[in-house]
DOKELO-43884 format. One record per residue (C-alpha): residue number from 0; residue in three letters; x, y, z. Coordinates in nm, 2 decimals, decimal comma. Layout:
% residues N
NUM	ala	X	Y	Z $
...
***
This chain:
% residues 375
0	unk	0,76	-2,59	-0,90 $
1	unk	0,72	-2,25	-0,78 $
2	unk	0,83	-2,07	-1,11 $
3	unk	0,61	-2,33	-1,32 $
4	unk	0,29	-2,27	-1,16 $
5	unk	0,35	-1,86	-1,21 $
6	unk	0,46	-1,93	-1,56 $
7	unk	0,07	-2,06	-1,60 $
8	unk	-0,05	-1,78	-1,41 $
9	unk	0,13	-1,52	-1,59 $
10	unk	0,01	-1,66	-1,92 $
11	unk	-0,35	-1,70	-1,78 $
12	unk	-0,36	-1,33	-1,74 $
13	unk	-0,45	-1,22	-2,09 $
14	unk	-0,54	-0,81	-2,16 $
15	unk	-0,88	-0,69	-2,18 $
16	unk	-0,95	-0,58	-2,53 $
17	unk	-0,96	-0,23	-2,53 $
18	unk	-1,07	-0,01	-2,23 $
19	unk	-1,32	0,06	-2,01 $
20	unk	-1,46	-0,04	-1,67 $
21	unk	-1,69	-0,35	-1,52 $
22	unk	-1,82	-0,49	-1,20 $
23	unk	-1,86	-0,82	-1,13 $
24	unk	-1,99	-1,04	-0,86 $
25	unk	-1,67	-1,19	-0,63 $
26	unk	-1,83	-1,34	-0,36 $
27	unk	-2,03	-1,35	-0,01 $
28	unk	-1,86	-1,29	0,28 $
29	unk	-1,91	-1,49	0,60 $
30	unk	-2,17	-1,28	0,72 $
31	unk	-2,36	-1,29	0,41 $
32	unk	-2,30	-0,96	0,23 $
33	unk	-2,19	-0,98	-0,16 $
34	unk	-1,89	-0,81	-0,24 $
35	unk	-1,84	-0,69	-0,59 $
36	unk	-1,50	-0,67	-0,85 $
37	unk	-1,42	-0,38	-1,00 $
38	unk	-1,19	-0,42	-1,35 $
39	unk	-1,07	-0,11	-1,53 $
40	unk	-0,85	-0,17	-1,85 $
41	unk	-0,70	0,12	-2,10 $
42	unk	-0,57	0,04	-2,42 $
43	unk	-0,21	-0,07	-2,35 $
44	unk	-0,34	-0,38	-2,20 $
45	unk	-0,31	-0,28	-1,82 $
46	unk	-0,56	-0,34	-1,61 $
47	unk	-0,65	-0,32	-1,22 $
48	unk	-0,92	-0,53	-1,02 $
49	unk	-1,03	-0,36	-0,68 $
50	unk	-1,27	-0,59	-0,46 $
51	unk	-1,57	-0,40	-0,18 $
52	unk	-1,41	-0,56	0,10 $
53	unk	-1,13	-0,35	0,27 $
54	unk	-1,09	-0,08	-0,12 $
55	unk	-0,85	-0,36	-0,16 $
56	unk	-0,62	-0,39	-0,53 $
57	unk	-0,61	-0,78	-0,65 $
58	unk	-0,44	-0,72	-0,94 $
59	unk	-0,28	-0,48	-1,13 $
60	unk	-0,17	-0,67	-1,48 $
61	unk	0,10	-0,51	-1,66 $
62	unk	0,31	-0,63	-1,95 $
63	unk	0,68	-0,66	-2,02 $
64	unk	0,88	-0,54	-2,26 $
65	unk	0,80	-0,75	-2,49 $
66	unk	0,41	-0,72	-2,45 $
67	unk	0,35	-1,05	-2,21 $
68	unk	0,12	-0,98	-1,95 $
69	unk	0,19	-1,06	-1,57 $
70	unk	-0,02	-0,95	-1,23 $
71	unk	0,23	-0,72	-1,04 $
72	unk	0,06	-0,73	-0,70 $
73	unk	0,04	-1,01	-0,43 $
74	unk	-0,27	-1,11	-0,32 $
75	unk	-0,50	-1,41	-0,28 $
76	unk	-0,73	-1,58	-0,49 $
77	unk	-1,05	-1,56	-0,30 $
78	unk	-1,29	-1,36	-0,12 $
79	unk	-1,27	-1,62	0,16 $
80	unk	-0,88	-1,62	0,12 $
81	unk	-0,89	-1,22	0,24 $
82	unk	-1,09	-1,26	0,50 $
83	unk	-0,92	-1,54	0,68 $
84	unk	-0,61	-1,43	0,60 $
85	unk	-0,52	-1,05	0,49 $
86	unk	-0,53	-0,96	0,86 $
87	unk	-0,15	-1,09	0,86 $
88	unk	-0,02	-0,92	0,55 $
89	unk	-0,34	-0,67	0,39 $
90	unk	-0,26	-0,74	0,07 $
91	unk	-0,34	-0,48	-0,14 $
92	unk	-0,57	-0,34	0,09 $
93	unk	-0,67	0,04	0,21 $
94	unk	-0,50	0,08	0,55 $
95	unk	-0,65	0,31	0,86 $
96	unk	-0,80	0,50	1,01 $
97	unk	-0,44	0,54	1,12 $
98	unk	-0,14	0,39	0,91 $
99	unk	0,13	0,30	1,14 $
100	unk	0,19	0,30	1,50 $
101	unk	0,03	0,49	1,77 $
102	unk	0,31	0,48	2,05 $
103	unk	0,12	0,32	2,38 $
104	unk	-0,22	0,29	2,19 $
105	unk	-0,36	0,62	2,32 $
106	unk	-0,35	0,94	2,28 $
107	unk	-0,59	1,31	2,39 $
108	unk	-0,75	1,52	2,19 $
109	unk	-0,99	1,84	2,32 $
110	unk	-0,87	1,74	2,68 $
111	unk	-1,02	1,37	2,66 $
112	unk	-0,82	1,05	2,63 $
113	unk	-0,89	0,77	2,39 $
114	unk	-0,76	0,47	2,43 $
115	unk	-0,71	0,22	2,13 $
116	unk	-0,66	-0,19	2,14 $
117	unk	-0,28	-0,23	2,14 $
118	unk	-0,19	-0,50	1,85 $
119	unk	0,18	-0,46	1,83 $
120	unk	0,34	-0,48	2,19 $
121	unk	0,20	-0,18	2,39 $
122	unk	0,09	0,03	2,06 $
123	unk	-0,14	0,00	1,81 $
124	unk	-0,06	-0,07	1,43 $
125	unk	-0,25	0,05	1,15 $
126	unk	-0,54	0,17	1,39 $
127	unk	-0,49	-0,07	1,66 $
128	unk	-0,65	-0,49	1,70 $
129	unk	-1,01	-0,40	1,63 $
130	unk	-1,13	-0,44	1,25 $
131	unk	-1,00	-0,14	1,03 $
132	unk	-1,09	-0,01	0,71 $
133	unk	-0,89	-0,30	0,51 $
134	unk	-1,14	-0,54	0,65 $
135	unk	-1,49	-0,36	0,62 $
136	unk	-1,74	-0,33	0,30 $
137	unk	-1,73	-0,03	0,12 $
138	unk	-1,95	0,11	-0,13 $
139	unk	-1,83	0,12	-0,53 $
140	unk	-1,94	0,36	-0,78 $
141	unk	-1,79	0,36	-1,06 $
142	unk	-1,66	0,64	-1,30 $
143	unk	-1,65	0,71	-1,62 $
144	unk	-1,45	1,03	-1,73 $
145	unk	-1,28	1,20	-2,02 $
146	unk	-0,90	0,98	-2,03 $
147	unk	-0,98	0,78	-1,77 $
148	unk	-1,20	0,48	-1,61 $
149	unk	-1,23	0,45	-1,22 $
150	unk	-1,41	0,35	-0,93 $
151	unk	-1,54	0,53	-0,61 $
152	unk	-1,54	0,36	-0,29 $
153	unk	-1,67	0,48	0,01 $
154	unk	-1,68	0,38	0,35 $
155	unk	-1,82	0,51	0,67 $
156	unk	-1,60	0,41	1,02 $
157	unk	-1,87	0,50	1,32 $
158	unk	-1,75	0,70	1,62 $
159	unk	-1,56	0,49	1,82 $
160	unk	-1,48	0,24	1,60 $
161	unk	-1,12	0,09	1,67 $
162	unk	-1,12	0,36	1,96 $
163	unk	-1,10	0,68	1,73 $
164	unk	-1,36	0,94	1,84 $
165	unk	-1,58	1,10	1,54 $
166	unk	-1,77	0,94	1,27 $
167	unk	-1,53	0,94	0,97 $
168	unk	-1,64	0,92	0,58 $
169	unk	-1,40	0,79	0,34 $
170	unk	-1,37	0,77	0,01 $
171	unk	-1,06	0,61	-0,21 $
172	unk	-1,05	0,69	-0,57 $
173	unk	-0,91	0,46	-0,83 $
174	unk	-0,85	0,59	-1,22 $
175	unk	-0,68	0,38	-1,44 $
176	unk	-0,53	0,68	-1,69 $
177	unk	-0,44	0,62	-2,09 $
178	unk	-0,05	0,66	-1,99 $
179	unk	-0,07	0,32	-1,73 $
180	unk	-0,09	0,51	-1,43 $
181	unk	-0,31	0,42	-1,14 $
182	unk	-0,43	0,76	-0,97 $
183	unk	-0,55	0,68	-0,60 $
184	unk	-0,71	1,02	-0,44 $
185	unk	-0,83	0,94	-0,08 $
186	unk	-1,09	1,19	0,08 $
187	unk	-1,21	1,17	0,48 $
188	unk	-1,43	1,38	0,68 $
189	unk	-1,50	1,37	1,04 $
190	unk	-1,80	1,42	1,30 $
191	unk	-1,55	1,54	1,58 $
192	unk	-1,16	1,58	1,54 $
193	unk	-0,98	1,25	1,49 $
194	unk	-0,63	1,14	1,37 $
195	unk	-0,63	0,98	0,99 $
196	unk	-0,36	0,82	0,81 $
197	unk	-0,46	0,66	0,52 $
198	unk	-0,26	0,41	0,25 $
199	unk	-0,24	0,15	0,01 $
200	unk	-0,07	-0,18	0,13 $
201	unk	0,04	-0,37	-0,20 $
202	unk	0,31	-0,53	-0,23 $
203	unk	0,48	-0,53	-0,56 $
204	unk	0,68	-0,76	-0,74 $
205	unk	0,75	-0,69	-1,11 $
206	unk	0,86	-0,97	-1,24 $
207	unk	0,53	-1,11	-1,15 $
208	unk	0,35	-1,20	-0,85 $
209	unk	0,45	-1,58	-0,76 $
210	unk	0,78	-1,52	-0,94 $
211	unk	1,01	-1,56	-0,64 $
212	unk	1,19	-1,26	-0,43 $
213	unk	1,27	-0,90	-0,49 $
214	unk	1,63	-0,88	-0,44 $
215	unk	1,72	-0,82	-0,79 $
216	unk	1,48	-0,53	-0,82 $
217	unk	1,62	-0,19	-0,83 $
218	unk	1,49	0,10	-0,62 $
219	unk	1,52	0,46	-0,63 $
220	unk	1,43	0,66	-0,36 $
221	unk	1,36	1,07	-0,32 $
222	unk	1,52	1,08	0,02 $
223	unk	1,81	1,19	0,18 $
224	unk	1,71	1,16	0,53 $
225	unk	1,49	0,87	0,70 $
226	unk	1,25	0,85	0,99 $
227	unk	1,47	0,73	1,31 $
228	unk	1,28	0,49	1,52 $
229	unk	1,31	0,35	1,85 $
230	unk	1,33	-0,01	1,95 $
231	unk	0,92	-0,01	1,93 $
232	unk	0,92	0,12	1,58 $
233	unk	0,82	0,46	1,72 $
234	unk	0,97	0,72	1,61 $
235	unk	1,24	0,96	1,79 $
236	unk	1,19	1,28	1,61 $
237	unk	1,49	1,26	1,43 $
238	unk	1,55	1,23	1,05 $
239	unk	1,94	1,17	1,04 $
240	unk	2,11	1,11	0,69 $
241	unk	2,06	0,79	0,52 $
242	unk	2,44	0,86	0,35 $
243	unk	2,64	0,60	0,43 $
244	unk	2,42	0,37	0,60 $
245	unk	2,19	0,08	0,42 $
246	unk	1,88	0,32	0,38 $
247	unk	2,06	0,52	0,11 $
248	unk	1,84	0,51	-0,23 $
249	unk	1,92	0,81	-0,36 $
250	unk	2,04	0,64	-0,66 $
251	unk	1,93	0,35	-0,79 $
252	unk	2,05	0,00	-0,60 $
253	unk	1,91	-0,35	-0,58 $
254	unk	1,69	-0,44	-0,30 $
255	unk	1,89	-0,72	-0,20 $
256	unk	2,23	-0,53	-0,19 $
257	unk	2,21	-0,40	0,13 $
258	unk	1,90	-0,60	0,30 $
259	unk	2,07	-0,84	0,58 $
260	unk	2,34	-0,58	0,69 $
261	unk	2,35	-0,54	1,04 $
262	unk	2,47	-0,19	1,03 $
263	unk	2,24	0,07	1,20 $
264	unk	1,94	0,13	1,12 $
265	unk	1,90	-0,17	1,05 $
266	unk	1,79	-0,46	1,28 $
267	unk	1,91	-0,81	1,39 $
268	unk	1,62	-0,96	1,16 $
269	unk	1,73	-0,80	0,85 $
270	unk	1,49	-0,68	0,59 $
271	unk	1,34	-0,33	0,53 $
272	unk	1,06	-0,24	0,72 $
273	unk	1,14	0,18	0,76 $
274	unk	0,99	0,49	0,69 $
275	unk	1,20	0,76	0,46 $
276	unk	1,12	1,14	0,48 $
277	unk	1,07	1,25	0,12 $
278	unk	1,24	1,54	-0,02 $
279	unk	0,99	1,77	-0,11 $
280	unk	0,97	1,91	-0,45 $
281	unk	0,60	2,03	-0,56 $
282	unk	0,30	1,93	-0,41 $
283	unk	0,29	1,59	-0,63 $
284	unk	0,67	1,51	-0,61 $
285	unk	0,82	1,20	-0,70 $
286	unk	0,85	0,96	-0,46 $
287	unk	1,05	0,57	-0,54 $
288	unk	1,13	0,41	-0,92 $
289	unk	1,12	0,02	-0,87 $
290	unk	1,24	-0,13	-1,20 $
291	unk	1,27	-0,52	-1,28 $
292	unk	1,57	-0,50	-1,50 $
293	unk	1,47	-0,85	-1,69 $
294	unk	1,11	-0,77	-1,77 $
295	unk	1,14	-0,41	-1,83 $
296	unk	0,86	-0,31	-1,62 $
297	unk	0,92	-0,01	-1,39 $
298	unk	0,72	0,13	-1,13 $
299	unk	0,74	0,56	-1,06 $
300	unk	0,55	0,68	-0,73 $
301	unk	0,50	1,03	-0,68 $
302	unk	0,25	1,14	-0,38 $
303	unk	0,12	1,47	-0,16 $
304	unk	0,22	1,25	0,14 $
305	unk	0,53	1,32	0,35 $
306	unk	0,70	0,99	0,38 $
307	unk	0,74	0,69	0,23 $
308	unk	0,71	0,34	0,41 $
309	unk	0,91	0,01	0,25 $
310	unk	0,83	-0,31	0,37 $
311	unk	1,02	-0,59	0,21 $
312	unk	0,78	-0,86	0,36 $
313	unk	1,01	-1,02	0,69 $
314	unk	0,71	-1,12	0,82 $
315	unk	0,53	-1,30	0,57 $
316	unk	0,51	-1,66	0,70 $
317	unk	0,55	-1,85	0,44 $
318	unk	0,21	-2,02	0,54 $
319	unk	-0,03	-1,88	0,22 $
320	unk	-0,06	-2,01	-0,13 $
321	unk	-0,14	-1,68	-0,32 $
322	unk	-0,34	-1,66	-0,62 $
323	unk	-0,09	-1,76	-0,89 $
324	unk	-0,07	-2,12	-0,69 $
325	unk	0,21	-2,03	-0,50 $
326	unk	0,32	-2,04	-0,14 $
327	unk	0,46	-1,67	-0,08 $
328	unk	0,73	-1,63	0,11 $
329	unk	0,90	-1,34	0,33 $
330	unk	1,07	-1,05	0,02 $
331	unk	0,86	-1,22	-0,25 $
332	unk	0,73	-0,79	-0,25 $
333	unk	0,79	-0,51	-0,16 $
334	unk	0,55	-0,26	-0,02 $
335	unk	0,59	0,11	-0,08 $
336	unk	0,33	0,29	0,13 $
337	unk	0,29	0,66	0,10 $
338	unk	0,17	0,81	0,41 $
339	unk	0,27	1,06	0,69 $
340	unk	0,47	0,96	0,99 $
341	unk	0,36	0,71	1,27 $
342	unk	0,29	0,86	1,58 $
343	unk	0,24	1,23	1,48 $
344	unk	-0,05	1,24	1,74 $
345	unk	0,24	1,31	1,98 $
346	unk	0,45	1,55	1,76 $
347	unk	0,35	1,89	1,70 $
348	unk	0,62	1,90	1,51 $
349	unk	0,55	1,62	1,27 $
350	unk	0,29	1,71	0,99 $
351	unk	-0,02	1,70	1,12 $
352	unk	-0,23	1,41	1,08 $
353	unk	-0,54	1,60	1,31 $
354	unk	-0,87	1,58	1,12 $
355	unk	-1,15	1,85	1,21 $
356	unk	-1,52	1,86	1,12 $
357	unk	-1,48	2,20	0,91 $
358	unk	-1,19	2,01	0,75 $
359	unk	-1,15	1,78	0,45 $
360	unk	-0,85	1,50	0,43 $
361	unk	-0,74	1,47	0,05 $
362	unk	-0,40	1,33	-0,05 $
363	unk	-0,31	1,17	-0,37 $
364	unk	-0,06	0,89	-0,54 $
365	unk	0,04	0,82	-0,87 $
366	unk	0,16	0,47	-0,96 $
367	unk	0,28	0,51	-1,33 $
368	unk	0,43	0,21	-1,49 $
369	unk	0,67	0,20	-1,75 $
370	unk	0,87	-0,06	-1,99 $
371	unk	1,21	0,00	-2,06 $
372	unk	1,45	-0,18	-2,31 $
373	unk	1,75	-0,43	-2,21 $
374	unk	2,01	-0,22	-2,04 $
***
């Protein structure tokens, strides 16, 4: 049943013809403000759909190898749907202030101590319990510009929202280039100094969104050494080898391989759910290659961030039909956050996540999709 009702949602989701960019009503939220889509197409027949509330990507449709179209990105099928539910998984959503944890849900700054609302045990996650950027409206503008189509949004987090002193202003980019890649610039400034760690939460699946899990998927990785954690999922300062233990990506394995060992680092539960350090070759260096070997589609990431995050989904409860009519269910996708490291509030040594108000936060990712031939 599962693989029937994606079959009719991957032939549901025909190309635009030709490119360009639109905006379109999607809905009211609960407290009665209208949200807007945005749809950017090129000429190759991709296109992406980013919603008002929460920056957040719906869809990216991209086809196979043989030119069939398919959504590549989980995510729900209503404005309602995120509301109520995207605070378990943020699907597809912008993430912060602060993208991963906060050890004890506090930290000082200028000799003051601010204290966030813990949401995972004694820290805070992704800025802490209180309503983050994926859940607020941001404003769209959108962008017409010589080889490409995008969309401004901006959003303004007041001082001491989700604890963080400063008034921050952020603003996420999306282009849509000729070439099928999705740019995503992000761009923050700050009333007073202020942590920020800003991401993208999809979660991909090539073989379409609905399809079933990820196992088969290859992934690459440009890593030779991960972020050691601690029991809390805060990290140790260490970056030990991933040679010879489950995290090693370096060239190109299935997901599934390696997913339920037990060997360290990985935990009793199974799944991926770590950060990697990248290996740094330009300021824009590749990141992670995810390739479905039996649609063709492949996925290249390269980012200014520091370290990648992949998050095979444990958690998903298998509770939430998702837009293609389908219950999803935990490694149905995989999420491959570019970001810097959780907790670098307290490590100097880490790079530096500190904001200032004389200071402007810009990072970039490229998500460039491919099709390759049977191998």
């Amino acid at each position: 049943m599962r693989l029937a009702a994606a079959a009719l949602a991957l032939a549901a989701a025909a190309p635009a013809a030709g490119a360009g960019v639109t905006r379109a009503p999607y809905g009211v939220t609960t407290g009665g403000e209208p949200v807007e889509q945005v749809t950017l197409a090129n000429d190759h027949g991709m296109i992406v759909k980013i919603i008002g509330y929460g920056a957040t990507i719906t869809d990216i449709v991209v086809p196979d190898r043989s030119g069939r179209p398919a959504n590549v990105v989980l995510g729900y099928a209503s404005l309602a749907e995120y509301e109520a539910k995207n605070g378990k998984n943020r699907f597809g959503a912008t993430i912060g202030r602060y993208a991963g944890r906060i050890a004890g849900a506090r930290f000082a700054v200028d000799g003051r101590e601010y204290r966030l609302v813990p949401n995972d045990g004694p820290n805070a996650l992704h800025g802490g319990a209180a309503p983050g950027l994926d859940s607020k409206l941001w404003a769209v503008r959108t962008l017409r510009e010589r080889g490409a189509v995008g969309a401004a949004f901006t959003c303004t987090s007041p001082d001491g929202d989700q604890g963080f002193p400063g008034a921050v202003t952020v603003t996420a980019t999306y282009r849509l280039l000729p070439d099928d890649t999705l740019r995503v610039d992000y761009e923050a400034r700050t009333t007073r100094t202020t942590p920020i760690n800003l991401t993208n939460h999809a979660y991909f699946n090539l073989a379409g969104a609905g399809s079933g899990g990820v196992g088969g998927q290859r992934l690459r990785l440009h890593a030779a050494r991960y972020v050691e954690t601690d029991a809390r999922g805060i990290p140790t300062g260490r970056f030990p080898p991933v040679a010879g233990t489950p995290l090693d990506f370096r060239r190109p394995a299935a997901i599934g391989a390696r997913i339920d060992s037990r060997a360290p680092p990985m935990g009793e539960r199974g799944g991926y759910n770590h950060a990697w350090l990248l290996d740094r070759s330009a300021p824009l260096a590749p990141a992670a290659l995810l390739e479905d070997p039996a649609s063709g589609r492949a996925l290249e990431i390269l980012t200014t961030e520091p370290a990648l995050q992949v998050y095979t989904g444990d958690y998903i409860d298998a509770k939430d039909v998702g837009a293609q009519g389908v219950v999803y269910r935990p490694r149905d996708g995989v999420a491959l956050e570019t970001m810097h490291l959780s907790d670098s509030v307290h490590r100097p040594e880490f790079p530096t996540t500190w904001l200032r108000p004389e200071e402007t936060f810009r990072s970039t990712t490229l998500y460039r999709f491919t099709r390759r031939g049977r191998r």
